[in-house]
C-alpha positions, -999 to +999 in steps of 0.1 A: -016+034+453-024+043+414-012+017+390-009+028+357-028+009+328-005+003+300-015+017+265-021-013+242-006-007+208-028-013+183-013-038+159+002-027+120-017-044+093+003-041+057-012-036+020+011-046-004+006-021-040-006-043-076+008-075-088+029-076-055+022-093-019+031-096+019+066-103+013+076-068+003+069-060+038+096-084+053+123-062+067+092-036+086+074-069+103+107-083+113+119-053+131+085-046+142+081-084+160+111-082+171+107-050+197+065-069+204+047-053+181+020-073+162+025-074+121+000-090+099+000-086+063-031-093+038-029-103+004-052-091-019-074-116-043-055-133-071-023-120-057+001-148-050-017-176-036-045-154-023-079-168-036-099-148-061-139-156-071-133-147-106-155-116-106-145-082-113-128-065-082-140-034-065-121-013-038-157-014-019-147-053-023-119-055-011-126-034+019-147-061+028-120-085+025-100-067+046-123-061+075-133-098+075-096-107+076-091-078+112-127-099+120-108-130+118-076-118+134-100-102+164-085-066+156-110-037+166-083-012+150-051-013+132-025+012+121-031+003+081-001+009+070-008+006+028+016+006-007+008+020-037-031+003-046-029-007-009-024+029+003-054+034-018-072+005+001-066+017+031-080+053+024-109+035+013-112+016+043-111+044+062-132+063+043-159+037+053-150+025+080-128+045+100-130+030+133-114+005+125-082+025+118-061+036+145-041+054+116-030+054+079+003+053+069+002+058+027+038+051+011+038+060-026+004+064-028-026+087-037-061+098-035-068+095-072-053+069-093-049+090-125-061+125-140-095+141-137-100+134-173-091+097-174-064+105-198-039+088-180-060+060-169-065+054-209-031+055-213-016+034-180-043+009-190-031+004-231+005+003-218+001-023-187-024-046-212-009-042-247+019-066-241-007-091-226-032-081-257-001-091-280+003-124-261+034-120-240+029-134-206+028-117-174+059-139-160+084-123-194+071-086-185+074-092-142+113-084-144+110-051-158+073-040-143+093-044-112+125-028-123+105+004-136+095+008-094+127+005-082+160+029-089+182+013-121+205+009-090+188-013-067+198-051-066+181-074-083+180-096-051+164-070-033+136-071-058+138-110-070+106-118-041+087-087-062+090-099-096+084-137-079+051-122-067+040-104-099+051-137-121+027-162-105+001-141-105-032-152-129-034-131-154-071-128-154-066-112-122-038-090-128-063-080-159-088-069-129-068-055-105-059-029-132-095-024-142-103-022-103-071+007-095-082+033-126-116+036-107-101+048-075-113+084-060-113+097-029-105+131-026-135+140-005-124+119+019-092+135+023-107+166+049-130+148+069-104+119+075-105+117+118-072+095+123-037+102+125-022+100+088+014+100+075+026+102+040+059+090+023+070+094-005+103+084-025+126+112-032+129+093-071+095+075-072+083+083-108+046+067-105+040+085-069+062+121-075+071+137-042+051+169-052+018+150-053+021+127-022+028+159-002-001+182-021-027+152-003-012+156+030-015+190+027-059+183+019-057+158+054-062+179+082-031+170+107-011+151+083+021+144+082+046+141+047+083+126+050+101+121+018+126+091+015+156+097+006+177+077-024+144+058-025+121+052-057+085+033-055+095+004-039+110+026-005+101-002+018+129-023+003+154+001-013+152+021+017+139-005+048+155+011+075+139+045+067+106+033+062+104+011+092+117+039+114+092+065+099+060+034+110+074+030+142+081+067+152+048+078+139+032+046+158+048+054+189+034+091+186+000+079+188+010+056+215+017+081+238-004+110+228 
Protein backbone atom coordinates (compact mmCIF):
# COMPACT_ATOMS: atom_id res chain seq x y z
CA UNK A 1 0.00 0.00 0.00
CA UNK A 2 1.46 3.73 -1.03
CA UNK A 3 0.74 6.33 1.66
CA UNK A 4 0.88 9.57 0.46
CA UNK A 5 3.28 12.16 2.31
CA UNK A 6 1.43 15.28 2.92
CA UNK A 7 3.03 18.62 1.52
CA UNK A 8 3.96 20.75 4.45
CA UNK A 9 3.07 24.40 3.90
CA UNK A 10 5.59 26.47 4.41
CA UNK A 11 4.59 29.11 6.90
CA UNK A 12 3.72 33.19 5.84
CA UNK A 13 6.03 35.57 7.45
CA UNK A 14 4.64 39.43 7.18
CA UNK A 15 6.73 42.86 6.57
CA UNK A 16 4.82 45.63 7.59
CA UNK A 17 5.83 49.04 5.07
CA UNK A 18 7.62 52.42 7.19
CA UNK A 19 6.54 53.84 10.42
CA UNK A 20 3.93 50.92 10.61
CA UNK A 21 4.09 47.33 12.34
CA UNK A 22 2.66 43.67 12.68
CA UNK A 23 -0.68 44.78 13.49
CA UNK A 24 -1.65 45.97 9.98
CA UNK A 25 -1.47 42.39 9.15
CA UNK A 26 -4.38 41.30 11.66
CA UNK A 27 -7.34 40.37 9.50
CA UNK A 28 -4.66 37.98 6.86
CA UNK A 29 -3.00 36.08 10.17
CA UNK A 30 -6.44 35.64 11.67
CA UNK A 31 -7.99 33.99 8.64
CA UNK A 32 -4.73 32.39 7.93
CA UNK A 33 -4.59 30.57 11.71
CA UNK A 34 -7.72 29.95 11.57
CA UNK A 35 -7.78 27.31 8.42
CA UNK A 36 -3.74 25.90 10.22
CA UNK A 37 -1.63 27.90 8.58
CA UNK A 38 1.36 29.33 10.53
CA UNK A 39 1.57 33.48 10.52
CA UNK A 40 4.41 35.30 12.08
CA UNK A 41 5.01 38.79 11.61
CA UNK A 42 8.44 40.78 12.22
CA UNK A 43 8.86 44.20 13.22
CA UNK A 44 11.38 46.12 12.00
CA UNK A 45 14.04 48.09 14.38
CA UNK A 46 12.62 51.21 16.11
CA UNK A 47 9.22 50.30 14.88
CA UNK A 48 6.77 50.00 17.70
CA UNK A 49 8.42 48.38 20.52
CA UNK A 50 10.92 46.65 18.24
CA UNK A 51 14.54 47.36 19.57
CA UNK A 52 16.86 49.49 17.53
CA UNK A 53 20.95 49.91 18.24
CA UNK A 54 20.89 53.42 17.24
CA UNK A 55 23.03 53.03 14.17
CA UNK A 56 22.08 53.93 10.75
CA UNK A 57 19.90 51.11 9.08
CA UNK A 58 20.68 49.17 6.01
CA UNK A 59 18.37 46.86 3.97
CA UNK A 60 21.55 44.39 4.03
CA UNK A 61 20.74 45.02 7.94
CA UNK A 62 17.77 44.27 8.21
CA UNK A 63 18.00 41.15 6.08
CA UNK A 64 19.93 39.98 8.73
CA UNK A 65 17.42 40.70 11.22
CA UNK A 66 15.09 38.94 9.48
CA UNK A 67 16.81 35.68 8.89
CA UNK A 68 17.93 35.57 12.53
CA UNK A 69 14.32 36.02 13.52
CA UNK A 70 13.18 32.58 10.70
CA UNK A 71 16.58 31.18 12.70
CA UNK A 72 14.83 31.75 15.85
CA UNK A 73 11.46 30.67 14.71
CA UNK A 74 13.29 27.29 13.06
CA UNK A 75 11.87 28.32 9.50
CA UNK A 76 14.06 26.85 6.62
CA UNK A 77 11.58 28.86 4.12
CA UNK A 78 8.77 31.20 4.27
CA UNK A 79 6.27 32.61 1.87
CA UNK A 80 7.53 36.51 2.65
CA UNK A 81 4.73 38.07 2.19
CA UNK A 82 6.06 42.13 2.41
CA UNK A 83 4.23 45.93 2.38
CA UNK A 84 5.55 48.79 1.00
CA UNK A 85 9.56 49.06 2.57
CA UNK A 86 8.82 45.47 3.59
CA UNK A 87 7.98 44.33 0.00
CA UNK A 88 11.34 45.90 -0.50
CA UNK A 89 12.86 43.80 2.30
CA UNK A 90 11.78 40.85 1.17
CA UNK A 91 13.16 41.34 -2.46
CA UNK A 92 16.23 41.95 -0.75
CA UNK A 93 16.10 38.95 1.12
CA UNK A 94 15.57 37.05 -1.65
CA UNK A 95 17.92 38.66 -3.59
CA UNK A 96 20.56 37.25 -1.05
CA UNK A 97 19.19 34.66 0.24
CA UNK A 98 16.64 33.08 -1.73
CA UNK A 99 16.45 29.78 -0.17
CA UNK A 100 15.00 30.82 2.32
CA UNK A 101 11.93 32.07 0.41
CA UNK A 102 9.41 29.69 -0.62
CA UNK A 103 7.81 32.87 -2.35
CA UNK A 104 7.30 36.69 -2.40
CA UNK A 105 4.20 38.19 -2.24
CA UNK A 106 5.00 42.29 -2.76
CA UNK A 107 1.68 44.51 -2.05
CA UNK A 108 2.31 48.09 -2.99
CA UNK A 109 5.69 47.84 -3.45
CA UNK A 110 8.74 48.17 -5.85
CA UNK A 111 12.05 47.45 -6.96
CA UNK A 112 13.36 50.99 -6.76
CA UNK A 113 12.29 53.32 -4.14
CA UNK A 114 12.38 56.56 -6.19
CA UNK A 115 13.68 57.76 -9.78
CA UNK A 116 16.97 56.95 -11.45
CA UNK A 117 18.00 60.41 -10.80
CA UNK A 118 17.25 60.64 -7.08
CA UNK A 119 14.98 63.51 -7.84
CA UNK A 120 12.23 62.09 -6.02
CA UNK A 121 14.21 60.66 -3.30
CA UNK A 122 15.33 64.60 -2.72
CA UNK A 123 12.03 65.51 -2.76
CA UNK A 124 10.12 62.53 -0.63
CA UNK A 125 12.99 63.03 1.84
CA UNK A 126 12.44 67.28 2.29
CA UNK A 127 8.68 66.62 2.48
CA UNK A 128 8.68 63.48 5.14
CA UNK A 129 11.61 65.59 7.32
CA UNK A 130 10.72 69.25 6.89
CA UNK A 131 7.91 69.15 9.43
CA UNK A 132 10.27 67.26 11.89
CA UNK A 133 13.16 69.88 10.81
CA UNK A 134 10.51 72.67 11.82
CA UNK A 135 9.92 70.92 15.14
CA UNK A 136 6.54 69.31 14.80
CA UNK A 137 6.50 65.85 16.28
CA UNK A 138 6.01 62.65 14.64
CA UNK A 139 2.87 61.84 16.88
CA UNK A 140 0.88 65.57 15.35
CA UNK A 141 1.92 64.41 11.58
CA UNK A 142 0.94 60.21 12.21
CA UNK A 143 -2.86 61.03 11.55
CA UNK A 144 -2.43 62.40 8.22
CA UNK A 145 0.90 60.27 7.06
CA UNK A 146 -1.50 57.60 7.52
CA UNK A 147 -4.60 59.13 5.94
CA UNK A 148 -2.45 60.06 2.74
CA UNK A 149 -2.17 55.78 2.28
CA UNK A 150 -5.47 55.16 2.71
CA UNK A 151 -8.67 56.28 0.39
CA UNK A 152 -10.33 59.88 1.97
CA UNK A 153 -13.11 57.13 2.47
CA UNK A 154 -11.73 54.62 4.67
CA UNK A 155 -12.65 54.73 8.48
CA UNK A 156 -10.60 56.14 10.75
CA UNK A 157 -10.93 52.90 12.92
CA UNK A 158 -9.76 50.97 10.39
CA UNK A 159 -6.56 52.96 10.33
CA UNK A 160 -6.44 54.14 14.20
CA UNK A 161 -3.72 50.83 14.99
CA UNK A 162 -1.58 52.58 11.81
CA UNK A 163 -1.37 55.96 12.99
CA UNK A 164 -0.93 54.26 16.85
CA UNK A 165 2.12 52.50 15.28
CA UNK A 166 3.69 55.48 13.36
CA UNK A 167 2.95 57.89 16.74
CA UNK A 168 5.17 55.93 19.18
CA UNK A 169 7.63 55.44 17.03
CA UNK A 170 11.35 57.26 17.99
CA UNK A 171 11.93 59.78 15.84
CA UNK A 172 15.51 59.15 15.44
CA UNK A 173 14.47 56.08 13.89
CA UNK A 174 11.73 57.07 11.74
CA UNK A 175 14.72 59.70 10.65
CA UNK A 176 16.62 56.34 9.60
CA UNK A 177 14.26 54.28 8.23
CA UNK A 178 13.73 57.11 5.64
CA UNK A 179 17.42 57.54 4.99
CA UNK A 180 17.62 53.59 4.81
CA UNK A 181 14.23 53.30 2.07
CA UNK A 182 15.77 56.09 -0.59
CA UNK A 183 18.83 53.69 -0.97
CA UNK A 184 16.78 50.83 -2.09
CA UNK A 185 17.65 49.11 -5.72
CA UNK A 186 17.09 46.01 -7.01
CA UNK A 187 16.18 45.83 -10.35
CA UNK A 188 18.80 43.28 -11.31
CA UNK A 189 17.37 41.12 -9.14
CA UNK A 190 14.16 41.16 -10.73
CA UNK A 191 15.14 38.33 -13.81
CA UNK A 192 17.12 36.04 -12.05
CA UNK A 193 14.54 35.89 -9.06
CA UNK A 194 13.96 31.66 -8.87
CA UNK A 195 10.67 31.72 -6.59
CA UNK A 196 7.22 32.05 -7.20
CA UNK A 197 6.29 35.87 -6.95
CA UNK A 198 2.95 37.80 -6.90
CA UNK A 199 2.32 41.37 -7.15
CA UNK A 200 -0.69 43.59 -5.85
CA UNK A 201 -1.33 46.62 -6.29
CA UNK A 202 -4.17 49.08 -5.20
CA UNK A 203 -6.40 50.15 -7.90
CA UNK A 204 -6.07 54.01 -6.07
CA UNK A 205 -2.70 53.61 -4.33
CA UNK A 206 -0.91 56.95 -5.25
CA UNK A 207 2.75 56.09 -3.68
CA UNK A 208 2.67 52.44 -5.49
CA UNK A 209 0.57 53.30 -9.06
CA UNK A 210 -0.91 50.16 -10.59
CA UNK A 211 1.13 50.87 -13.80
CA UNK A 212 4.50 50.47 -11.98
CA UNK A 213 3.67 47.43 -9.66
CA UNK A 214 2.61 45.58 -12.83
CA UNK A 215 5.79 46.99 -15.25
CA UNK A 216 8.05 44.84 -12.29
CA UNK A 217 6.03 41.77 -12.58
CA UNK A 218 6.30 41.97 -16.01
CA UNK A 219 10.84 42.05 -15.47
CA UNK A 220 10.14 38.64 -12.93
CA UNK A 221 10.11 35.81 -14.93
CA UNK A 222 6.68 33.89 -13.98
CA UNK A 223 5.19 36.55 -12.06
CA UNK A 224 1.99 37.20 -11.27
CA UNK A 225 0.16 41.02 -10.97
CA UNK A 226 -3.49 41.34 -9.33
CA UNK A 227 -4.78 44.80 -8.87
CA UNK A 228 -7.11 45.51 -5.82
CA UNK A 229 -10.00 46.89 -6.30
CA UNK A 230 -11.53 50.17 -4.26
CA UNK A 231 -8.24 49.77 -2.46
CA UNK A 232 -5.40 52.55 -1.94
CA UNK A 233 -1.83 51.82 -0.15
CA UNK A 234 -3.01 50.36 2.77
CA UNK A 235 -5.12 47.28 0.64
CA UNK A 236 -4.49 44.83 3.47
CA UNK A 237 -6.95 46.77 5.64
CA UNK A 238 -9.25 48.73 3.23
CA UNK A 239 -9.59 45.77 1.26
CA UNK A 240 -8.73 42.46 3.85
CA UNK A 241 -10.71 40.09 2.28
CA UNK A 242 -9.11 40.56 -1.15
CA UNK A 243 -5.74 40.57 0.02
CA UNK A 244 -5.95 37.59 2.25
CA UNK A 245 -7.74 35.61 -0.51
CA UNK A 246 -5.11 36.62 -3.25
CA UNK A 247 -2.04 35.08 -0.17
CA UNK A 248 -3.88 32.15 0.31
CA UNK A 249 -4.86 31.24 -3.37
CA UNK A 250 -1.36 31.97 -4.61
CA UNK A 251 -0.03 29.87 -1.37
CA UNK A 252 -2.14 27.05 -2.15
CA UNK A 253 -0.82 27.17 -5.82
CA UNK A 254 2.58 26.45 -4.75
CA UNK A 255 1.25 23.89 -2.39
CA UNK A 256 0.09 21.71 -4.84
CA UNK A 257 2.28 22.36 -7.85
Amino acid sequence: MTMTVPVVFSPVVFLHGLGLDGRCWTPQIEALRAQGIACHAWTMPGHASAPWDGQPLSFAGLATGLLDFLDTHKIDTAHLVGHSMGGMLALEVAATAPQRCRSLTLIGSAALFGSADGSFQRAFLAERLGPLDAGQRLAGLAPALVADLCLPTTPPDVMSECVEAMAMMDEAAYRAALACLVTFDRRAALAVLPMPVLCLAGERDRQAPPQGVERMAGKIPGARFLCIQDAAHLMMLEAPGAVTQAIRDFAAEIKSA
